[in-house]
Each structure stands twice: as C-alpha cells, then as structure tokens.
LUMMI-128323 format. One record per atom (N, C-alpha, C): residue in three letters; chain; atom name; x negated, y, z. Coordinates in Angstrom, 1 decimal, decimal comma. Atoms other than C-alpha are relative to their C-alpha. Layout:
BEGIN
[r 'ALA'; 'A'; 'CA'; [X; Y; Z]]
...
//
This chain:
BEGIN
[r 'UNK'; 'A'; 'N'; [-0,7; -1,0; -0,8]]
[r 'UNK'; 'A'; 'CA'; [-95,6; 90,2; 92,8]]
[r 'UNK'; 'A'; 'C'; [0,3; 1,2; -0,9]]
[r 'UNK'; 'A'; 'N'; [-0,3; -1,4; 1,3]]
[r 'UNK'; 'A'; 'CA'; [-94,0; 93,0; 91,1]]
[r 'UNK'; 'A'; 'C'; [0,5; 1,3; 1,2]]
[r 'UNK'; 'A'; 'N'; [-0,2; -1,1; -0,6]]
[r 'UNK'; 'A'; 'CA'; [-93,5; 96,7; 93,0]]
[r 'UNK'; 'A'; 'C'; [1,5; 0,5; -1,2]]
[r 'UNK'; 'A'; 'N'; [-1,3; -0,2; 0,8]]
[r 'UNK'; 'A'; 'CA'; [-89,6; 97,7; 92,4]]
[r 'UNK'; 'A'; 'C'; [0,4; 1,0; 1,3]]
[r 'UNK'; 'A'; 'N'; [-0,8; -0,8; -0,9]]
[r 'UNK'; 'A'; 'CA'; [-87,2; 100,6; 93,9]]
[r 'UNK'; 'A'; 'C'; [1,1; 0,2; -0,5]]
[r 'UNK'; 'A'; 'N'; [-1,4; 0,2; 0,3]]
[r 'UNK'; 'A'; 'CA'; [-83,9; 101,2; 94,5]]
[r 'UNK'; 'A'; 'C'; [0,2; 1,4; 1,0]]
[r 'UNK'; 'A'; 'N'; [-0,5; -1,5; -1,0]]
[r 'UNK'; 'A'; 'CA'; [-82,3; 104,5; 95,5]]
[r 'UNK'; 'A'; 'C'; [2,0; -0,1; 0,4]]
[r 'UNK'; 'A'; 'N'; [-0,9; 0,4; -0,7]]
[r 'UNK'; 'A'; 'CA'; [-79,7; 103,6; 97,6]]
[r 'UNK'; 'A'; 'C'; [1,1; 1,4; 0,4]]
[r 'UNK'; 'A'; 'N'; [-0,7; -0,9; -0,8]]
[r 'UNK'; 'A'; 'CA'; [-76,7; 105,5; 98,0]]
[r 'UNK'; 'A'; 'C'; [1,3; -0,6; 0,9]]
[r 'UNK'; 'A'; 'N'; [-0,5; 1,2; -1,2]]
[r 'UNK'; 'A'; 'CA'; [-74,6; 104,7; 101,3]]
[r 'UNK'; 'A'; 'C'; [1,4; 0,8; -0,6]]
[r 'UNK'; 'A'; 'N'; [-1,3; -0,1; -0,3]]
[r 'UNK'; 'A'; 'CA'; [-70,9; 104,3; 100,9]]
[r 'UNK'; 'A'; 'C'; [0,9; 0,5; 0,9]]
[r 'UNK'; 'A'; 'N'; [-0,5; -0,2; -1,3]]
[r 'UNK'; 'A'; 'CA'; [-67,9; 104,9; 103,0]]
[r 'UNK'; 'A'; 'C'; [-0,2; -0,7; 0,9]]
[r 'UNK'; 'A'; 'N'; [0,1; 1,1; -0,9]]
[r 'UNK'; 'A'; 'CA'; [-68,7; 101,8; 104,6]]
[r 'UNK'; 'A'; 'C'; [-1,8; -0,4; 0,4]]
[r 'UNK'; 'A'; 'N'; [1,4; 0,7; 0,2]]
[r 'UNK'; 'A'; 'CA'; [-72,0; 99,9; 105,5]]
[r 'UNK'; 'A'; 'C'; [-0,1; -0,6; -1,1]]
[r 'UNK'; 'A'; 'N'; [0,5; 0,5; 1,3]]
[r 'UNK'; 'A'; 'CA'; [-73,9; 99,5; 102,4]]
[r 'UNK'; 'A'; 'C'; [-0,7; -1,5; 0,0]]
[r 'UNK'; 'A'; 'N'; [0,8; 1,4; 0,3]]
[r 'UNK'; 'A'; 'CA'; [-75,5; 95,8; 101,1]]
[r 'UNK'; 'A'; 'C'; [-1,3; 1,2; -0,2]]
[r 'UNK'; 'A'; 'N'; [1,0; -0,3; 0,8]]
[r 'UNK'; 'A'; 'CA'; [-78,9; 96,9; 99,7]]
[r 'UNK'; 'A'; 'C'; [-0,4; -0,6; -1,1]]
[r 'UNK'; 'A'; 'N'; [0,3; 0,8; 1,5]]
[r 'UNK'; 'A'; 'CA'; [-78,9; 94,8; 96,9]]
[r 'UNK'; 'A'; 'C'; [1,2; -1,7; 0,6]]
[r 'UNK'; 'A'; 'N'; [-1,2; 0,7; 0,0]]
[r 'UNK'; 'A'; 'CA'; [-75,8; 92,1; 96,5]]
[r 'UNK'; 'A'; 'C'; [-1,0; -1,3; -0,5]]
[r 'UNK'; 'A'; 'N'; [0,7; 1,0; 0,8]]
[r 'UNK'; 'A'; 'CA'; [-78,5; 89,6; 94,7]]
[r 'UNK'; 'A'; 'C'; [-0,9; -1,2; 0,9]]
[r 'UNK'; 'A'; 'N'; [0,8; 0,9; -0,8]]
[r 'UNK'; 'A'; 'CA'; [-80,5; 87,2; 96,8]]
[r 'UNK'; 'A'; 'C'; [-1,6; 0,4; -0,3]]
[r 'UNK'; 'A'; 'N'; [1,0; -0,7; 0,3]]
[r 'UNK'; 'A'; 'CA'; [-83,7; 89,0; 96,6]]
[r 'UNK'; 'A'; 'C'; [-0,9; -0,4; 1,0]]
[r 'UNK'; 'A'; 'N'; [1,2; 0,1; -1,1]]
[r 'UNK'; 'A'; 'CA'; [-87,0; 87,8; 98,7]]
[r 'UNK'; 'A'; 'C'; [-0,9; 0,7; -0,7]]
[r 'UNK'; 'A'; 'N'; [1,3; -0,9; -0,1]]
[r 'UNK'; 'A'; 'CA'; [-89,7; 90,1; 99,5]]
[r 'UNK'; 'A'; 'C'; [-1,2; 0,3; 0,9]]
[r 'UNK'; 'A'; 'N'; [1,9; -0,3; -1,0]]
[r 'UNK'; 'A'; 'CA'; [-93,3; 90,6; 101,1]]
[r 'UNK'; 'A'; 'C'; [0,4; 1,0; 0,9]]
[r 'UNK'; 'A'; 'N'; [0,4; -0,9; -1,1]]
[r 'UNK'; 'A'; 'CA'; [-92,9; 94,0; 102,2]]
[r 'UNK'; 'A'; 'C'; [1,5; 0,9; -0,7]]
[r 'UNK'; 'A'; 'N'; [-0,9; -1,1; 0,1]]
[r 'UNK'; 'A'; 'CA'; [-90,0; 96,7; 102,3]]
[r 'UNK'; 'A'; 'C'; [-0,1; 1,4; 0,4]]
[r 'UNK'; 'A'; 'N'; [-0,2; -1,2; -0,3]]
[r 'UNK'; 'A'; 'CA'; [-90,1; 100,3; 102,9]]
[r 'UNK'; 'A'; 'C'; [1,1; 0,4; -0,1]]
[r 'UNK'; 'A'; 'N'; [-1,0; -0,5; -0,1]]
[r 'UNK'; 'A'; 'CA'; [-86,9; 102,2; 103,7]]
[r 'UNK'; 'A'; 'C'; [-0,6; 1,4; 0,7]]
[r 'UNK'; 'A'; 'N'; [0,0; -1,5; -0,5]]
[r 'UNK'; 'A'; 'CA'; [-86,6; 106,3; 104,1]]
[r 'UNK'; 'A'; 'C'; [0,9; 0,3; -0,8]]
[r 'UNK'; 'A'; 'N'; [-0,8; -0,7; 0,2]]
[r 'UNK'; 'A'; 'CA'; [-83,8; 108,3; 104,6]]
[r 'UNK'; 'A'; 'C'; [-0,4; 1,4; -0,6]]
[r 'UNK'; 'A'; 'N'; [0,0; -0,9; 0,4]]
[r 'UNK'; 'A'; 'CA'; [-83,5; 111,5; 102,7]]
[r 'UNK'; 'A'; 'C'; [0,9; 1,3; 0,8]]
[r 'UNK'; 'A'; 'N'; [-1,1; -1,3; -0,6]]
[r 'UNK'; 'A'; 'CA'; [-81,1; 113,8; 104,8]]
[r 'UNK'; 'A'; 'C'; [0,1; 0,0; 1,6]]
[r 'UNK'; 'A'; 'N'; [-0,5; -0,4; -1,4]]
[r 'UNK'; 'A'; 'CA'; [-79,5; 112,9; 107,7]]
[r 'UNK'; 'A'; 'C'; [0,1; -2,1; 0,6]]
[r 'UNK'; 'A'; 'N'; [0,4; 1,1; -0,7]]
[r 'UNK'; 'A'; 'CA'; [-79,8; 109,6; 110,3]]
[r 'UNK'; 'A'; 'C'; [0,9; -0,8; -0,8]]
[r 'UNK'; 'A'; 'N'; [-0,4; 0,8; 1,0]]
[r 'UNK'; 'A'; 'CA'; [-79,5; 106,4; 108,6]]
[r 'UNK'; 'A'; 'C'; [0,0; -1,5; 1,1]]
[r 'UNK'; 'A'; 'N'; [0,2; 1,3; -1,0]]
[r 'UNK'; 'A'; 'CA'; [-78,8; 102,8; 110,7]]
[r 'UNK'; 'A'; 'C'; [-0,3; -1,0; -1,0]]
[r 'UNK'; 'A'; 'N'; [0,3; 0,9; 0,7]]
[r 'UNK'; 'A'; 'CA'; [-80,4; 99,6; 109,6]]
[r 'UNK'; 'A'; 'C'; [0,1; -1,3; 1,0]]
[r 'UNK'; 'A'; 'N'; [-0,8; 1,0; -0,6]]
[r 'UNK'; 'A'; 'CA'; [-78,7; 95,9; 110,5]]
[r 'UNK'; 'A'; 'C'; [-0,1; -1,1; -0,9]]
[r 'UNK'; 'A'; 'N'; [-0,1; 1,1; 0,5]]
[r 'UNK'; 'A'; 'CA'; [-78,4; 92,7; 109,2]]
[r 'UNK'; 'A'; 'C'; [1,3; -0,6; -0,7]]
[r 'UNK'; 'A'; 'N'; [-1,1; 0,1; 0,9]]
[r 'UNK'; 'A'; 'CA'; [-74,7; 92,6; 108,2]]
[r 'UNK'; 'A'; 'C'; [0,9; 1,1; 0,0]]
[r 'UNK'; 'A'; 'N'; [-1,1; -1,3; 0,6]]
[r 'UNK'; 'A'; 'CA'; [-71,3; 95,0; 107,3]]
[r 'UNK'; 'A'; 'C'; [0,0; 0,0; 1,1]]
[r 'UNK'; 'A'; 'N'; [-0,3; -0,4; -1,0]]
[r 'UNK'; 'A'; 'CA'; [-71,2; 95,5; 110,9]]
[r 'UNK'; 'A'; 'C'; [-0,8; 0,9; 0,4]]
[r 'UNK'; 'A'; 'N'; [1,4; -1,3; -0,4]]
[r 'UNK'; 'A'; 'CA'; [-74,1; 97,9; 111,1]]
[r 'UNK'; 'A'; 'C'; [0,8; 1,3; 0,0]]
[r 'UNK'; 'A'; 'N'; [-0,5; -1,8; -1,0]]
[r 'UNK'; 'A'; 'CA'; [-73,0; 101,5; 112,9]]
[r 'UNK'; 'A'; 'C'; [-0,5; 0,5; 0,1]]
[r 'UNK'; 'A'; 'N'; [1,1; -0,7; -0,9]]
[r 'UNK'; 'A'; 'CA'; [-74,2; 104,0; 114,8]]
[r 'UNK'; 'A'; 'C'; [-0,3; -0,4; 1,6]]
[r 'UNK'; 'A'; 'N'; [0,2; 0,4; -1,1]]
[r 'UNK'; 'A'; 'CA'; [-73,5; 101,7; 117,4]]
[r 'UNK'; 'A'; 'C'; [-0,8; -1,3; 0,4]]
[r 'UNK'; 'A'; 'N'; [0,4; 1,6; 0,2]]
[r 'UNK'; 'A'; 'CA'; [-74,3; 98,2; 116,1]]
[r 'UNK'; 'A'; 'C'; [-0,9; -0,3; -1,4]]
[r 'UNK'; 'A'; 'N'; [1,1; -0,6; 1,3]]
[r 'UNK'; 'A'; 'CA'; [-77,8; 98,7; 114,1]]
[r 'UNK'; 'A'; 'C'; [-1,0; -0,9; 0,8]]
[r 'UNK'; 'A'; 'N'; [1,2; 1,0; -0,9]]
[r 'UNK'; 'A'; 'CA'; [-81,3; 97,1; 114,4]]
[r 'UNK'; 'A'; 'C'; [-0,9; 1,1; 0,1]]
[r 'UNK'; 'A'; 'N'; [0,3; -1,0; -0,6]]
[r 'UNK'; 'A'; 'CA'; [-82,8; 100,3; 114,3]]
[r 'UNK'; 'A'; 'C'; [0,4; 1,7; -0,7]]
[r 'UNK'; 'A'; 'N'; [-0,5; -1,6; 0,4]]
[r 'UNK'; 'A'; 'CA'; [-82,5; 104,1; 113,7]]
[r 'UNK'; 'A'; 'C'; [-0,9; 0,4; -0,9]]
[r 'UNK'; 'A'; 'N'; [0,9; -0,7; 0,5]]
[r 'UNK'; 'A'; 'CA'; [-84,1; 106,1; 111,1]]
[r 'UNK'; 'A'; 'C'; [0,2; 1,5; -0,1]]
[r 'UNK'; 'A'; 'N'; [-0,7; -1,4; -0,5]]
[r 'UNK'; 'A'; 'CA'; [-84,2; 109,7; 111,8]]
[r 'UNK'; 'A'; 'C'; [0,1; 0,5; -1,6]]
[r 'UNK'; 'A'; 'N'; [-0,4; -1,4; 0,9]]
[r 'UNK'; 'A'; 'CA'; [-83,1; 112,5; 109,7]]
[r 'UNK'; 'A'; 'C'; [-1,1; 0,9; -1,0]]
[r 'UNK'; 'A'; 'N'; [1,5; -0,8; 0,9]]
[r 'UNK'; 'A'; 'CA'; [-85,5; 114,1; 106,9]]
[r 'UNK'; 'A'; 'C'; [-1,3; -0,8; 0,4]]
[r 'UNK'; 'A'; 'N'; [1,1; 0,9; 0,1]]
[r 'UNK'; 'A'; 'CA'; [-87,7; 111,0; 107,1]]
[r 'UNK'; 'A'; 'C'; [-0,9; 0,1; -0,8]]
[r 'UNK'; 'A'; 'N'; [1,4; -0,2; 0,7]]
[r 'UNK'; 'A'; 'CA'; [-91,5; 111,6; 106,8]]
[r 'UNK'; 'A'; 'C'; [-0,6; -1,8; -0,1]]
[r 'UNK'; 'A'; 'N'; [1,0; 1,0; 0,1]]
[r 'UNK'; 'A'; 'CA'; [-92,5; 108,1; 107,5]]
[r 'UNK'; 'A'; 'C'; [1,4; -0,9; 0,2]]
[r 'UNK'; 'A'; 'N'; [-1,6; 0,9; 0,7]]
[r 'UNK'; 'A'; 'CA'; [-90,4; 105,2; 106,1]]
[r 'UNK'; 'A'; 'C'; [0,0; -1,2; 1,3]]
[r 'UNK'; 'A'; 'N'; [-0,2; 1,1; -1,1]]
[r 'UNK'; 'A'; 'CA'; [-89,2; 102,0; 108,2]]
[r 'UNK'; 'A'; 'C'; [-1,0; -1,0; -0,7]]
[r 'UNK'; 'A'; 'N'; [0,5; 1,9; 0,9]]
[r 'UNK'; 'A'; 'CA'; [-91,3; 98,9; 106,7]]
[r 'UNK'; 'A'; 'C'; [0,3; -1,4; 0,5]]
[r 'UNK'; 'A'; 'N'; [-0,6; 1,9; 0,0]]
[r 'UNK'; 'A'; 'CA'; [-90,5; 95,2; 107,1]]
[r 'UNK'; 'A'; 'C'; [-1,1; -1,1; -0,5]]
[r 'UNK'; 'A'; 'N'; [1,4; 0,6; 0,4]]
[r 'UNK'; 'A'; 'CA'; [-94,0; 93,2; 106,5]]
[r 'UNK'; 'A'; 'C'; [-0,8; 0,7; 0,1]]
[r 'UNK'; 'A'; 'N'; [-0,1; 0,9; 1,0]]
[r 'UNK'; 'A'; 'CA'; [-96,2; 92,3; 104,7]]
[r 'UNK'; 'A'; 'C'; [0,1; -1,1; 0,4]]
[r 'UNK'; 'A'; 'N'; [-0,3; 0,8; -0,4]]
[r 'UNK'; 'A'; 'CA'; [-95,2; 89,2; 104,7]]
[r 'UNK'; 'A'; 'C'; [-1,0; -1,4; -1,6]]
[r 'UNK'; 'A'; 'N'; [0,7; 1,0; 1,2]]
[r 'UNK'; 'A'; 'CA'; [-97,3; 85,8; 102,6]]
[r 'UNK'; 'A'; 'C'; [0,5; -0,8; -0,5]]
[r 'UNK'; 'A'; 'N'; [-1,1; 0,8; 0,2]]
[r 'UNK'; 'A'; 'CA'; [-94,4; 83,7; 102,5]]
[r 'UNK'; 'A'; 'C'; [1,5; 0,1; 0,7]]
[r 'UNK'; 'A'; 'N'; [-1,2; 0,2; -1,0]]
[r 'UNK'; 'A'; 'CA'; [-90,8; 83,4; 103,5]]
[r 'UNK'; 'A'; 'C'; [0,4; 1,1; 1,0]]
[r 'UNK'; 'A'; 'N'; [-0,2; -1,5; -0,6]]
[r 'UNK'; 'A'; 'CA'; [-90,3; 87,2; 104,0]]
[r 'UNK'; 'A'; 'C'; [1,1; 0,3; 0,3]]
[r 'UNK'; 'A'; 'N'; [-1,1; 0,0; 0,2]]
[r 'UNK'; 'A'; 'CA'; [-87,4; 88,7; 104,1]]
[r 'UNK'; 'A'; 'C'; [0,9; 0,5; -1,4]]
[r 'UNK'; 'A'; 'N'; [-0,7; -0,6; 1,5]]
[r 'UNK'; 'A'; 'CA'; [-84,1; 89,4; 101,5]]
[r 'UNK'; 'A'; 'C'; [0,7; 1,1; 0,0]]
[r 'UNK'; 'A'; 'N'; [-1,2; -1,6; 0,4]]
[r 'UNK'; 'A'; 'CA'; [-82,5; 92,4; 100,2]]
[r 'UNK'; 'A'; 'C'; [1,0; 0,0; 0,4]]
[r 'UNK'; 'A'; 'N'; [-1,5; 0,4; -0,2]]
[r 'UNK'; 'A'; 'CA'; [-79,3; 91,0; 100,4]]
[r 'UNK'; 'A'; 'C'; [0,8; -0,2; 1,4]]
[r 'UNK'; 'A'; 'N'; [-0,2; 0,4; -1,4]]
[r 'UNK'; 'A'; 'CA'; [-79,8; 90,6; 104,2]]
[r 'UNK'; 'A'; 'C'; [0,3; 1,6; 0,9]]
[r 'UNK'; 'A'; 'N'; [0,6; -1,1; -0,8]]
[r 'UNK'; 'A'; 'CA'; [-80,4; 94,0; 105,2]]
[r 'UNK'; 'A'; 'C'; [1,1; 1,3; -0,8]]
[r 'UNK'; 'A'; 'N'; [-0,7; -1,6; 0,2]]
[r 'UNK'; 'A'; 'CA'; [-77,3; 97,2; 105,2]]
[r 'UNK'; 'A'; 'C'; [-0,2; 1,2; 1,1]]
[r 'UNK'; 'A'; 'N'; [0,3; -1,2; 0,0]]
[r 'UNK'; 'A'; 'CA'; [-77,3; 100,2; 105,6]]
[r 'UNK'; 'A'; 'C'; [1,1; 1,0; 0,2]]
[r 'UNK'; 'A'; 'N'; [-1,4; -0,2; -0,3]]
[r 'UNK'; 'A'; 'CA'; [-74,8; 102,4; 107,5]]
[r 'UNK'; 'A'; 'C'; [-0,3; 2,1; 0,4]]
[r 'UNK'; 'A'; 'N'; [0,0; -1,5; 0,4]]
[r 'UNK'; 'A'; 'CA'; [-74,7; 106,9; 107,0]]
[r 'UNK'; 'A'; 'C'; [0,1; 0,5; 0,3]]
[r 'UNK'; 'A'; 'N'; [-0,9; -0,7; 0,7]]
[r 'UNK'; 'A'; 'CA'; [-73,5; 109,5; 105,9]]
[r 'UNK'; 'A'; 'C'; [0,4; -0,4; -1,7]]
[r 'UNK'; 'A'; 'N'; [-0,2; 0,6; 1,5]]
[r 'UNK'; 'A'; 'CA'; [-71,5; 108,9; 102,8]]
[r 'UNK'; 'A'; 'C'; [-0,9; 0,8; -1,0]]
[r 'UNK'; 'A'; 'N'; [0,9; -0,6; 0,8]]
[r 'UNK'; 'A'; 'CA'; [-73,5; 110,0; 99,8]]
[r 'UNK'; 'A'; 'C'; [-1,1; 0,8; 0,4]]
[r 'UNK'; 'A'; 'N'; [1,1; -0,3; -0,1]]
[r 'UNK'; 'A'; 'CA'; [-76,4; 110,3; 101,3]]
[r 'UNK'; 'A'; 'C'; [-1,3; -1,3; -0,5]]
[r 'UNK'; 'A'; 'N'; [0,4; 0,9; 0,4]]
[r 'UNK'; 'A'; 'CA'; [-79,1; 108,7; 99,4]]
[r 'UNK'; 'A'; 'C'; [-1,6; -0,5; 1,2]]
[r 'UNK'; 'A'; 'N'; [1,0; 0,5; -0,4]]
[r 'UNK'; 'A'; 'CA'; [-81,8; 106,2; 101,0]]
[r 'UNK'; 'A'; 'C'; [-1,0; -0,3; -1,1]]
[r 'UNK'; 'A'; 'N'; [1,1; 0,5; 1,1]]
[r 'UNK'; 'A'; 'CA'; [-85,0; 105,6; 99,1]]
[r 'UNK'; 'A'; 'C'; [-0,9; -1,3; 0,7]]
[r 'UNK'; 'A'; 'N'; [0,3; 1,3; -0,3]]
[r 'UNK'; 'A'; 'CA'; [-86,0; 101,8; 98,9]]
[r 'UNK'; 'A'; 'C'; [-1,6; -0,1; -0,4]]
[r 'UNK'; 'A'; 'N'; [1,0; 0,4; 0,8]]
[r 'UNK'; 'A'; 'CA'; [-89,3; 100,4; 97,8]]
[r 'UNK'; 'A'; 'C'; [-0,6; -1,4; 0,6]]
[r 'UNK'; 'A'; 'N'; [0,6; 1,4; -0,4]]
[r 'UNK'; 'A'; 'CA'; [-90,4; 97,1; 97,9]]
[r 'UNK'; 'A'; 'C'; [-0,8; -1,4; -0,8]]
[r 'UNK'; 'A'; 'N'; [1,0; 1,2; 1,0]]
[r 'UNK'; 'A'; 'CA'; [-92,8; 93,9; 96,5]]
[r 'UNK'; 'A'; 'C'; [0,7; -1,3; 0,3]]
[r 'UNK'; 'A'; 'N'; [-0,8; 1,6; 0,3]]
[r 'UNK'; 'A'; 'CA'; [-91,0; 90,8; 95,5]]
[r 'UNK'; 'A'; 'C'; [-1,0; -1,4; -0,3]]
[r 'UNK'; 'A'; 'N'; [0,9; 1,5; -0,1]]
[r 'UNK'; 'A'; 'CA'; [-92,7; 87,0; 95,7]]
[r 'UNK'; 'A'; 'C'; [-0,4; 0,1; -1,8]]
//
C-alpha cells in the first residue's frame, strides 16, 4: 500500500480525478473554497452528483477503507467552480 495525493483542479467541465485505472482502499476528498459535487461519470452537476461537499471543507468526504476490490480513481469526477482546487488523498492496493 502506498499513501499518494493529487491536488485536483476542476475544469470548465466535470473533472476525471485521475484518467489512469487506479484501485484504492481508502479515498479522502476536500474541497478548498467553494461547493464541490462528487459522481461517478462526466455527467456530475449541481444537479446530477452522488454527493455534496460544502464550501471551506473542514472534514473531507472518505470512500473506505476497503480490503479488497475498492474503488478506482478513474471512476469518480468532480464538478465546481472552475479553478478551484480539490485536495485528494488516498492508499492504493
């Protein structure tokens, strides 16, 4: 297992979070500014999200842990303000 971060910054569009096929145990996600939506593909909104993460986030979203057969990076976008950065952090198989 290796501990890796990624500082996500969101596009005009809904962002990937990593383009790579990436499985992981556990995820953390926190927005830095202003409300951030979290989804499963480029369709993620403010309307069509899996959940909300508020604005000036103290406590991050997590996703595990998980022992096997977690989930991938590549699965999970991310939808804004443009240039606003998200801070990732997560443990890989």
């Amino acid at each position: 297992m290796a501990l890796k971060h990624i500082d996500l910054t969101i596009g005009a569009t809904t962002t990937q979070v990593i383009a790579t096929h990436t499985p992981c145990s556990w995820v953390s996600i926190l927005p830095t500014t202003n409300l951030a939506y979290v989804g499963e593909s480029s369709a993620t909104s403010s309307t069509v999200f899996g959940t909300r993460l508020a604005a000036n986030g103290t406590v991050p979203f997590t996703i595990g842990p998980f022992d096997r057969a977690g989930v991938n990076l590549d699965e999970i976008w991310i939808s804004g303000t443009q240039s606003d950065v998200v801070h990732i952090l997560y443990t890989t198989f």
